[in-house]
C-alpha positions as CSV (number, residue, x, y, z in Angstrom):
1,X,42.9,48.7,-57.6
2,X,41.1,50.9,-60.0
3,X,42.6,54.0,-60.6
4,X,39.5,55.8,-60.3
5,X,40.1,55.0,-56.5
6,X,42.5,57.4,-55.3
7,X,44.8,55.9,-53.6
8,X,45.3,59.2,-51.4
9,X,41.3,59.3,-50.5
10,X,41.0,56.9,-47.6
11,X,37.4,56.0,-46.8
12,X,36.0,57.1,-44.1
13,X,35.8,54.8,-40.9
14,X,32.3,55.3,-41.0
15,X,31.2,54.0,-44.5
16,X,30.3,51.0,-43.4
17,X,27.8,52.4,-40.6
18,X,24.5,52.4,-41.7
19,X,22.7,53.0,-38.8
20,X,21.5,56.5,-39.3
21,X,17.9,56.6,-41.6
22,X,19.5,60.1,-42.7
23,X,22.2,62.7,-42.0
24,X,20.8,65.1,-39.9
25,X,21.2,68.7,-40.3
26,X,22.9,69.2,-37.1
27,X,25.7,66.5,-38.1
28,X,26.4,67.8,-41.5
29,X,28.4,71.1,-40.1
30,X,31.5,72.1,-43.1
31,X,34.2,73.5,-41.5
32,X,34.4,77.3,-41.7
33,X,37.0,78.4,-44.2
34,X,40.4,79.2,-43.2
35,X,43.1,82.3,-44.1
36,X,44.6,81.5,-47.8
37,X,48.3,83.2,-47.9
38,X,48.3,86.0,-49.9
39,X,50.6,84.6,-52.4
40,X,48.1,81.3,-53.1
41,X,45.4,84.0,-53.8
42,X,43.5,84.2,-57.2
43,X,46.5,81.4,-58.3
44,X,49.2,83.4,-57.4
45,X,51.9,81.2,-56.8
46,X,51.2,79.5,-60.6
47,X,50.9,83.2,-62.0
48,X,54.3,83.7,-60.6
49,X,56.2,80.7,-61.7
50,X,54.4,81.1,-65.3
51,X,55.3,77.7,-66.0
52,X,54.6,77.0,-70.0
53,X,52.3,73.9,-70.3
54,X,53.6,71.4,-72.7
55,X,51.0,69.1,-73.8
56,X,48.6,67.0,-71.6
57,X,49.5,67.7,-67.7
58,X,48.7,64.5,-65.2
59,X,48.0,66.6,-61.7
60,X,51.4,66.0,-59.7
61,X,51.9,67.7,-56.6
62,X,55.6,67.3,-56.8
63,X,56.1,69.5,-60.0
64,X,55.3,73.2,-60.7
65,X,51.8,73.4,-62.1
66,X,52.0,75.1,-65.3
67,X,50.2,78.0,-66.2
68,X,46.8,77.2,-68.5
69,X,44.0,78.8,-69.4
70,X,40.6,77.8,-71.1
71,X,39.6,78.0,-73.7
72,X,42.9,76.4,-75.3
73,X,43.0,74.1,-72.1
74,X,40.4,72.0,-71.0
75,X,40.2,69.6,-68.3
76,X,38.7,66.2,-68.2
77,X,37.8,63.4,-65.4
78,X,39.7,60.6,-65.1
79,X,37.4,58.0,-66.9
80,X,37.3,60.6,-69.9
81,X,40.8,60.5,-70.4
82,X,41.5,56.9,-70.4
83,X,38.5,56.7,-72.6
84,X,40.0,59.1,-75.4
85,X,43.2,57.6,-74.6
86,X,45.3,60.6,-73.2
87,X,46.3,58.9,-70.0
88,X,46.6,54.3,-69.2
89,X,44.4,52.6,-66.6
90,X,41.9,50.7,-65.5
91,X,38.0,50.8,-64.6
92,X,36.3,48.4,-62.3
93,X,33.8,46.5,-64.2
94,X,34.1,49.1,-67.2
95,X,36.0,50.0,-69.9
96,X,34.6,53.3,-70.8
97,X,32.6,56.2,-69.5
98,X,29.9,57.2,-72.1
99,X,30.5,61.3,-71.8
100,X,33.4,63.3,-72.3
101,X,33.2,66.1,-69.3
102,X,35.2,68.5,-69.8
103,X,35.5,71.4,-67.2
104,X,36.8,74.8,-67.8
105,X,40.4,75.8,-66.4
106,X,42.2,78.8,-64.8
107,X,45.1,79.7,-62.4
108,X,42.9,81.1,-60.1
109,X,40.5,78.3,-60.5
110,X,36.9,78.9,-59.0
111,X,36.0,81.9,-57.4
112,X,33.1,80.0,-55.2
113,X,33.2,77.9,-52.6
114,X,31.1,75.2,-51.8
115,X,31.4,73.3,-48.7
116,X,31.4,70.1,-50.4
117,X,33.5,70.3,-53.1
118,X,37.5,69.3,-54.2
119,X,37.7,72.3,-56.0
120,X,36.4,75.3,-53.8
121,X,38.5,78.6,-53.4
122,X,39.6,77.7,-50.2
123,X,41.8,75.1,-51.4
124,X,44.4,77.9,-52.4
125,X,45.8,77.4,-49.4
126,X,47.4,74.0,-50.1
127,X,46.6,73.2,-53.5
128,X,46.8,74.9,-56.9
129,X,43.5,74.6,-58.9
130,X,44.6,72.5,-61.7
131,X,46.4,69.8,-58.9
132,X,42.7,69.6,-57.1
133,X,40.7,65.9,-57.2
134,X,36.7,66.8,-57.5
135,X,34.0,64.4,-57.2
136,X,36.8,61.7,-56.1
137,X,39.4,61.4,-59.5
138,X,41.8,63.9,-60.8
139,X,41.2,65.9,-63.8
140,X,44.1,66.1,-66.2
141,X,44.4,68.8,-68.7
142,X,44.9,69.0,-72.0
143,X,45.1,71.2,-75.3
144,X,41.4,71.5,-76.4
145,X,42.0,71.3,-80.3
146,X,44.2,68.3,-79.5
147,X,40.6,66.8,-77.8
148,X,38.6,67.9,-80.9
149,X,40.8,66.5,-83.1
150,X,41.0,63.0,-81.6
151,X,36.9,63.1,-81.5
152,X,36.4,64.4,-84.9
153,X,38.6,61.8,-86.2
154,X,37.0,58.8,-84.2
155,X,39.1,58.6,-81.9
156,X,36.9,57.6,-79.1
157,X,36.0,54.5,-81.1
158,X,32.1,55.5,-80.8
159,X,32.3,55.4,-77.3
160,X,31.4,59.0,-76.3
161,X,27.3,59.2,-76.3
162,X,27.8,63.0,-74.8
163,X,30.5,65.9,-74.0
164,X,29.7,68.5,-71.5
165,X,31.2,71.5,-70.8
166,X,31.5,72.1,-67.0
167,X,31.8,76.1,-66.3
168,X,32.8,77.3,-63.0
169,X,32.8,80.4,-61.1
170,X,35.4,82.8,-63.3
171,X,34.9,86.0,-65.0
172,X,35.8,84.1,-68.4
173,X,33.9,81.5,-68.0
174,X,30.7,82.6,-69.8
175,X,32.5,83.6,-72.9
176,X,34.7,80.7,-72.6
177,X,32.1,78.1,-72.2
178,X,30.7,79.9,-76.4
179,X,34.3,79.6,-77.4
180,X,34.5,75.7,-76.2
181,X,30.9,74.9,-77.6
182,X,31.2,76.8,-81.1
183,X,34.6,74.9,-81.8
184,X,32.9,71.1,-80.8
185,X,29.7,72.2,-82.6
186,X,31.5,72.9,-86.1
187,X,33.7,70.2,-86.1
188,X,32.1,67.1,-84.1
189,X,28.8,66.6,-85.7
190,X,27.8,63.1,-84.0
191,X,28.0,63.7,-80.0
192,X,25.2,66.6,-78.6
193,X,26.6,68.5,-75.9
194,X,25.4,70.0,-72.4
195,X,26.1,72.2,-70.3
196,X,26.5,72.3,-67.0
197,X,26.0,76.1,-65.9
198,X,27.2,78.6,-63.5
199,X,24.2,80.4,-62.7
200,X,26.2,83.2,-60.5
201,X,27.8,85.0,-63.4
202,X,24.9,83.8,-65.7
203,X,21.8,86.4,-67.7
204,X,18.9,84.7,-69.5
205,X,20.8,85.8,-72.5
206,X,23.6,83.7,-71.6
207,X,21.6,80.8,-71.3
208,X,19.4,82.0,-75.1
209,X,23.4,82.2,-76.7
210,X,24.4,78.4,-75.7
211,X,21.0,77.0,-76.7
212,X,21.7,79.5,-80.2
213,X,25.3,78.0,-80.6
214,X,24.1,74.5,-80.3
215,X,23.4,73.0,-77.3
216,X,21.6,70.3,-76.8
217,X,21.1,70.0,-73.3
218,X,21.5,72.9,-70.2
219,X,21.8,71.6,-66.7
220,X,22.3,73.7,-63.3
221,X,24.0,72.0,-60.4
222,X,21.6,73.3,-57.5
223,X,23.1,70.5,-55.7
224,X,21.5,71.6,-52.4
225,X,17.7,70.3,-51.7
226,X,16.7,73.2,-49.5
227,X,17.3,77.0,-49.2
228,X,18.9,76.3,-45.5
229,X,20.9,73.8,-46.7
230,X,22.0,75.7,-49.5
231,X,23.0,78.5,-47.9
232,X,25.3,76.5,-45.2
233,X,27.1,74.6,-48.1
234,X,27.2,77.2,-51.0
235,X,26.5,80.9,-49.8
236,X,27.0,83.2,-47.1
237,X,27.7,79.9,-44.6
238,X,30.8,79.1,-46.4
239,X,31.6,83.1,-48.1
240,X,30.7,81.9,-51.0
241,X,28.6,84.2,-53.8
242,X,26.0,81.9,-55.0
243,X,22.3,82.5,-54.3
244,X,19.0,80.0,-54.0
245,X,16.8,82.3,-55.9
246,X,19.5,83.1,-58.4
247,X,19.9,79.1,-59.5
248,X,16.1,78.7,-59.7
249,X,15.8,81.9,-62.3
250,X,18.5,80.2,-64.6
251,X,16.8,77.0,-64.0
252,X,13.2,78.7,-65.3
253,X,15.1,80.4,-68.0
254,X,16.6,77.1,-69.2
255,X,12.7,75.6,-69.2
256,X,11.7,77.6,-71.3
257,X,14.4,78.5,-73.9
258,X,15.5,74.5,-73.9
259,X,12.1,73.0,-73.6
260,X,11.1,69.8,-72.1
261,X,13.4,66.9,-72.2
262,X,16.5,69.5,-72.7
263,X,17.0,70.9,-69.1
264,X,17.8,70.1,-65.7
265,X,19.4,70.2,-62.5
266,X,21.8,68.0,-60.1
267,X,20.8,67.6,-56.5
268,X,23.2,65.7,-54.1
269,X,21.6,63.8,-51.4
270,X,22.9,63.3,-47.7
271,X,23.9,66.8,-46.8
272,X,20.9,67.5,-44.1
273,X,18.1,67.7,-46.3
274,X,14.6,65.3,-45.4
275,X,13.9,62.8,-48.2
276,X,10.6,64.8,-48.5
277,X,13.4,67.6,-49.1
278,X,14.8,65.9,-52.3
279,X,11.7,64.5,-53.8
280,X,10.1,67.9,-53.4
281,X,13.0,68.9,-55.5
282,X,12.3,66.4,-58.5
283,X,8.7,67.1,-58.5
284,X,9.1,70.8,-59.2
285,X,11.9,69.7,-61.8
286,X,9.8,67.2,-63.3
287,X,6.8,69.9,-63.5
288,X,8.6,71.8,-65.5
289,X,9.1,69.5,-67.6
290,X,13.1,68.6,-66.8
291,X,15.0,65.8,-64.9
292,X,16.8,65.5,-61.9
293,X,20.5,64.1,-61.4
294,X,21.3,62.5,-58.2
295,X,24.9,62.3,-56.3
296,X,25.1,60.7,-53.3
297,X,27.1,63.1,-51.0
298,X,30.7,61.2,-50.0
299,X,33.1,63.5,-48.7
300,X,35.6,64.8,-51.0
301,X,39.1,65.0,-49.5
302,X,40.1,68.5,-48.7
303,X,36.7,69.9,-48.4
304,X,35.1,71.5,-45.9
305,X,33.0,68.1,-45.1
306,X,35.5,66.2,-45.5
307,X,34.8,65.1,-41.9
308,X,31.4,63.9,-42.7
309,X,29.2,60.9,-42.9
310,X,28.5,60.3,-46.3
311,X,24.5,59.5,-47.6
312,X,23.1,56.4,-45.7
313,X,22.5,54.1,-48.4
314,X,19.0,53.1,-47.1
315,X,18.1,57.1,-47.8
316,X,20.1,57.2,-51.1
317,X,18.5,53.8,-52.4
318,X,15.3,55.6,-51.3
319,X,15.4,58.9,-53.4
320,X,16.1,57.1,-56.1
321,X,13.0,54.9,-56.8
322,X,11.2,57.7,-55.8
323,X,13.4,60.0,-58.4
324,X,13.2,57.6,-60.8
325,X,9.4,56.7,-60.5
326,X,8.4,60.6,-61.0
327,X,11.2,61.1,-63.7
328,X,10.4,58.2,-66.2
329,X,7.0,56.4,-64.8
330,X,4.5,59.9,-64.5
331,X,4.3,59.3,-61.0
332,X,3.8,61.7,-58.4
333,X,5.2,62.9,-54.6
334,X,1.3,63.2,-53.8
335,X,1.2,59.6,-54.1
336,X,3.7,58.9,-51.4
337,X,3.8,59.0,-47.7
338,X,6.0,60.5,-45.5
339,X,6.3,60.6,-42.0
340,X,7.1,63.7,-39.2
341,X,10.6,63.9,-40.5
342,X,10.1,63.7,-43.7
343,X,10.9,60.2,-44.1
344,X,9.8,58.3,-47.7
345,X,7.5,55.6,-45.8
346,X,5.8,54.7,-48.6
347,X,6.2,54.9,-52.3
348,X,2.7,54.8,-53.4
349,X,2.5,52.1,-56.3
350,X,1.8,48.4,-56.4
351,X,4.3,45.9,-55.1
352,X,4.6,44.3,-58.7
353,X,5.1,47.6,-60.2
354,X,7.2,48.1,-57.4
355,X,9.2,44.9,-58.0
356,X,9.6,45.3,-61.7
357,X,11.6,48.9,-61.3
358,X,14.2,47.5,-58.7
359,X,14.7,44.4,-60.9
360,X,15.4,46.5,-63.9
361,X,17.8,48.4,-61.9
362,X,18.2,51.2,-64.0
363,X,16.9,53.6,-61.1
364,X,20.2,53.0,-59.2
365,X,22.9,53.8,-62.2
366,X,24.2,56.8,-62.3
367,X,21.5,59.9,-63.5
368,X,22.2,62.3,-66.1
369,X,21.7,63.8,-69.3
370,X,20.6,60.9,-71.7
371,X,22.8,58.9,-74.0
372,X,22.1,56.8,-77.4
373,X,21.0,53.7,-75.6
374,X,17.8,55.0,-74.0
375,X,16.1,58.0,-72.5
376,X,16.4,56.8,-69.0
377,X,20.1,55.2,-68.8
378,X,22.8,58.3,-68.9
379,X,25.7,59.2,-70.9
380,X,27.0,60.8,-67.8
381,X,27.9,58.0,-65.9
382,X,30.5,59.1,-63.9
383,X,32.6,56.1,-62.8
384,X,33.1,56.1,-59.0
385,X,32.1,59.9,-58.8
386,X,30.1,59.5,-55.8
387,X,31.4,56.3,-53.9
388,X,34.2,53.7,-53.9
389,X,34.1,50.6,-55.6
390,X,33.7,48.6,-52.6
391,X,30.2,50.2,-51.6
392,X,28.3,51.8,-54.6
393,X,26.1,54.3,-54.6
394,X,25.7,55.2,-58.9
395,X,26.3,52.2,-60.9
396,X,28.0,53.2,-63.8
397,X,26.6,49.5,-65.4
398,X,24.2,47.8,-66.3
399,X,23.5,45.9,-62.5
400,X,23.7,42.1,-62.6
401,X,21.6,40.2,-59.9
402,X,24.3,40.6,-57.2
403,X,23.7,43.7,-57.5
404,X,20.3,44.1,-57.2
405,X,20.2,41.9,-54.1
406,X,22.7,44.3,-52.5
407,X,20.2,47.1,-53.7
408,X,17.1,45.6,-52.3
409,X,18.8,44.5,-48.8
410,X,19.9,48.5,-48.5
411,X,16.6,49.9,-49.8
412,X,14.4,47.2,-46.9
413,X,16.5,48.7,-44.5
414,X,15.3,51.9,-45.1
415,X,11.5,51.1,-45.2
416,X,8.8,50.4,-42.5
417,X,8.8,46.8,-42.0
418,X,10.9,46.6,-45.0
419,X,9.8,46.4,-48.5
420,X,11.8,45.6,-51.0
421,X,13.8,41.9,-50.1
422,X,12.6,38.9,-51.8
């Protein structure tokens, strides 16, 4: 088994059913957060045991999480750390992950809570913060220098294309995230670094300071592809502080200070949204001259939709031609069809043009901020973030032709008369 399929994560009973052309708005209900003891709140019981961290910690929920702070703690997915060699295992048809994402660490964790995801505040309840899986892997931490220091001496072998620094919802993060980028900027020269924002706690002179420092690229997770939606999963639905209209002025504000090329923003698909919902989404990105990422919703263990169906693939195979054919091939959503329910019926290009993007099958690896090999195939490839090994949603590889007849059977499904098999 690879270990970035945790073991404790069953999947769902209903993976396999692929009946549904989408996950309607009515299905995709979280949970509404429950009482935290007032002891687990704002990482009390951590706080209280004050444990001193020795070294790298492995997330173990039958020892006493120690007490660590960023910026001289950092944590990092799973693929990250067996890539820079802090932890042993194994990755299912990969040896590496091309981007070191690191994600910013407190006892009282993040303050937000997001209906969707491992690490929302409600989790105080049963879990301290640093003990919490997000997008499907644990996240060990370790001393920061010690990661510089393994990077600035080659550690990585080359591997790393990318590091990003993932805030969260904290009143350090903002002066944490300069602290964590001015230290990697003055001493690793050869990997660029995004940023993946917090918007909430974030001024345009925030985002002007990180582009200053060094920067390369600045990316907002709006995750949610409507206002309605985003309000169920990340706002007042779920007592959770972050706002539609607040994300979108960060994302402007990044547009301009970044440019073109240096910006954008992750949107999840499968969480009640139309696909006219989502491409909608990457044309207004793409207008403004950044890119979208794409996550295929799965739900994370110990969320709030944690009792949901994840993204039908026929939908998720759907969104991303389309994402991929405004992104890198100057198409257009004008171009498509769409019927009553805002169903992608129709892409809008030729059959052979058609043909030639789902052979190449770069449109269904996993999206992100680019790495050395080309502008269209990410650093950020995020090893089983978004799916298990037995039914892929991101590739995190190059796809073989296996592959791409698995892809075309899900994505014919999903069309009128089918489309795509042959």
């Amino acid at each position: 088994m690879s270990c970035l399929e945790m073991p404790r994560q069953p999947v769902p009973n209903f993976l396999d059913k692929q009946e549904r052309d989408f996950n309607a708005p009515e299905t995709m209900q979280p949970r509404a957060p429950g009482e935290i003891p007032a002891e687990a709140k704002n990482g009390g019981r951590v706080k209280a045991q004050d444990v001193a961290p020795e070294g790298v910690y492995l997330p173990n929920y039958n020892f006493l999480t120690p007490n660590m702070r960023s910026p001289e703690y950092v944590q990092m997915s799973t693929a990250a750390a067996i890539t820079l060699g802090v932890m042993k295992g194994l990755m299912h048809r990969t040896s590496c992950t091309r981007c070191l994402n690191l994600l910013l660490t407190y006892p009282e964790g993040c303050r937000a809570n997001c209906a969707y995801c491992g690490l929302a505040r409600h989790r105080e309840a049963e879990r301290n913060y640093a003990d919490r899986n997000f997008i499907r892997v644990d996240w060990p931490a370790v001393p920061y220098d010690q990661v510089i220091d393994i990077v600035a001496a080659g550690g990585d072998g080359g591997r790393f294309h990318r590091m990003c620094i993932s805030m969260i919802t904290h009143p350090r993060s903002d002066d944490d995230t300069r602290v964590v980028l001015k230290k990697w900027v003055e001493r690793v020269k050869h990997v660029p670094v995004s940023i993946l924002s917090n918007p909430t706690t974030m001024t345009r002179l925030d985002v002007q300071e990180l582009y200053d420092i060094g920067a390369e690229i600045f990316t907002v997770a709006l995750d949610a592809c409507n206002r309605e939606v985003f309000d169920r999963t990340r706002g007042r639905g779920v007592q959770s502080p972050h706002s539609w209209d607040k994300y979108w002025e960060i994302i402007h504000a990044a547009a301009e200070i970044f440019g073109p090329e240096r910006f954008g923003a992750h949107l999840i698909v499968g969480m009640g949204e139309s696909d006219h919902d989502v491409i909608s989404q990457v044309q207004r990105i793409r207008d403004l001259g950044g890119h979208s990422h794409m996550f295929a919703f799965f739900p994370e263990k110990g969320s709030l939709m944690d009792h949901l169906p994840p993204v039908p693939r026929p939908q998720w195979r759907r969104v991303q031609v389309a994402r991929y054919l405004i992104d890198y091939r100057g198409h257009h959503i004008d171009r498509m069809r769409f019927d009553e329910t805002g169903q992608l019926v129709d892409f809008g290009v030729a059959k052979d043009d058609l043909d030639e993007v789902i052979d190449a099958g770069t449109a269904f690896r996993t999206s992100g901020c680019p790495g050395k090999e080309a502008t269209d195939i990410s650093a950020c490839d995020r090893p089983y973030g978004d799916s298990p090994v037995r039914d892929i949603a991101s590739y995190p590889f190059k796809l073989n032709r296996q592959d791409i007849r698995k892809v075309r059977r899900q994505l014919d499904k999903g069309m009128p008369g089918g489309c795509c098999e042959g």
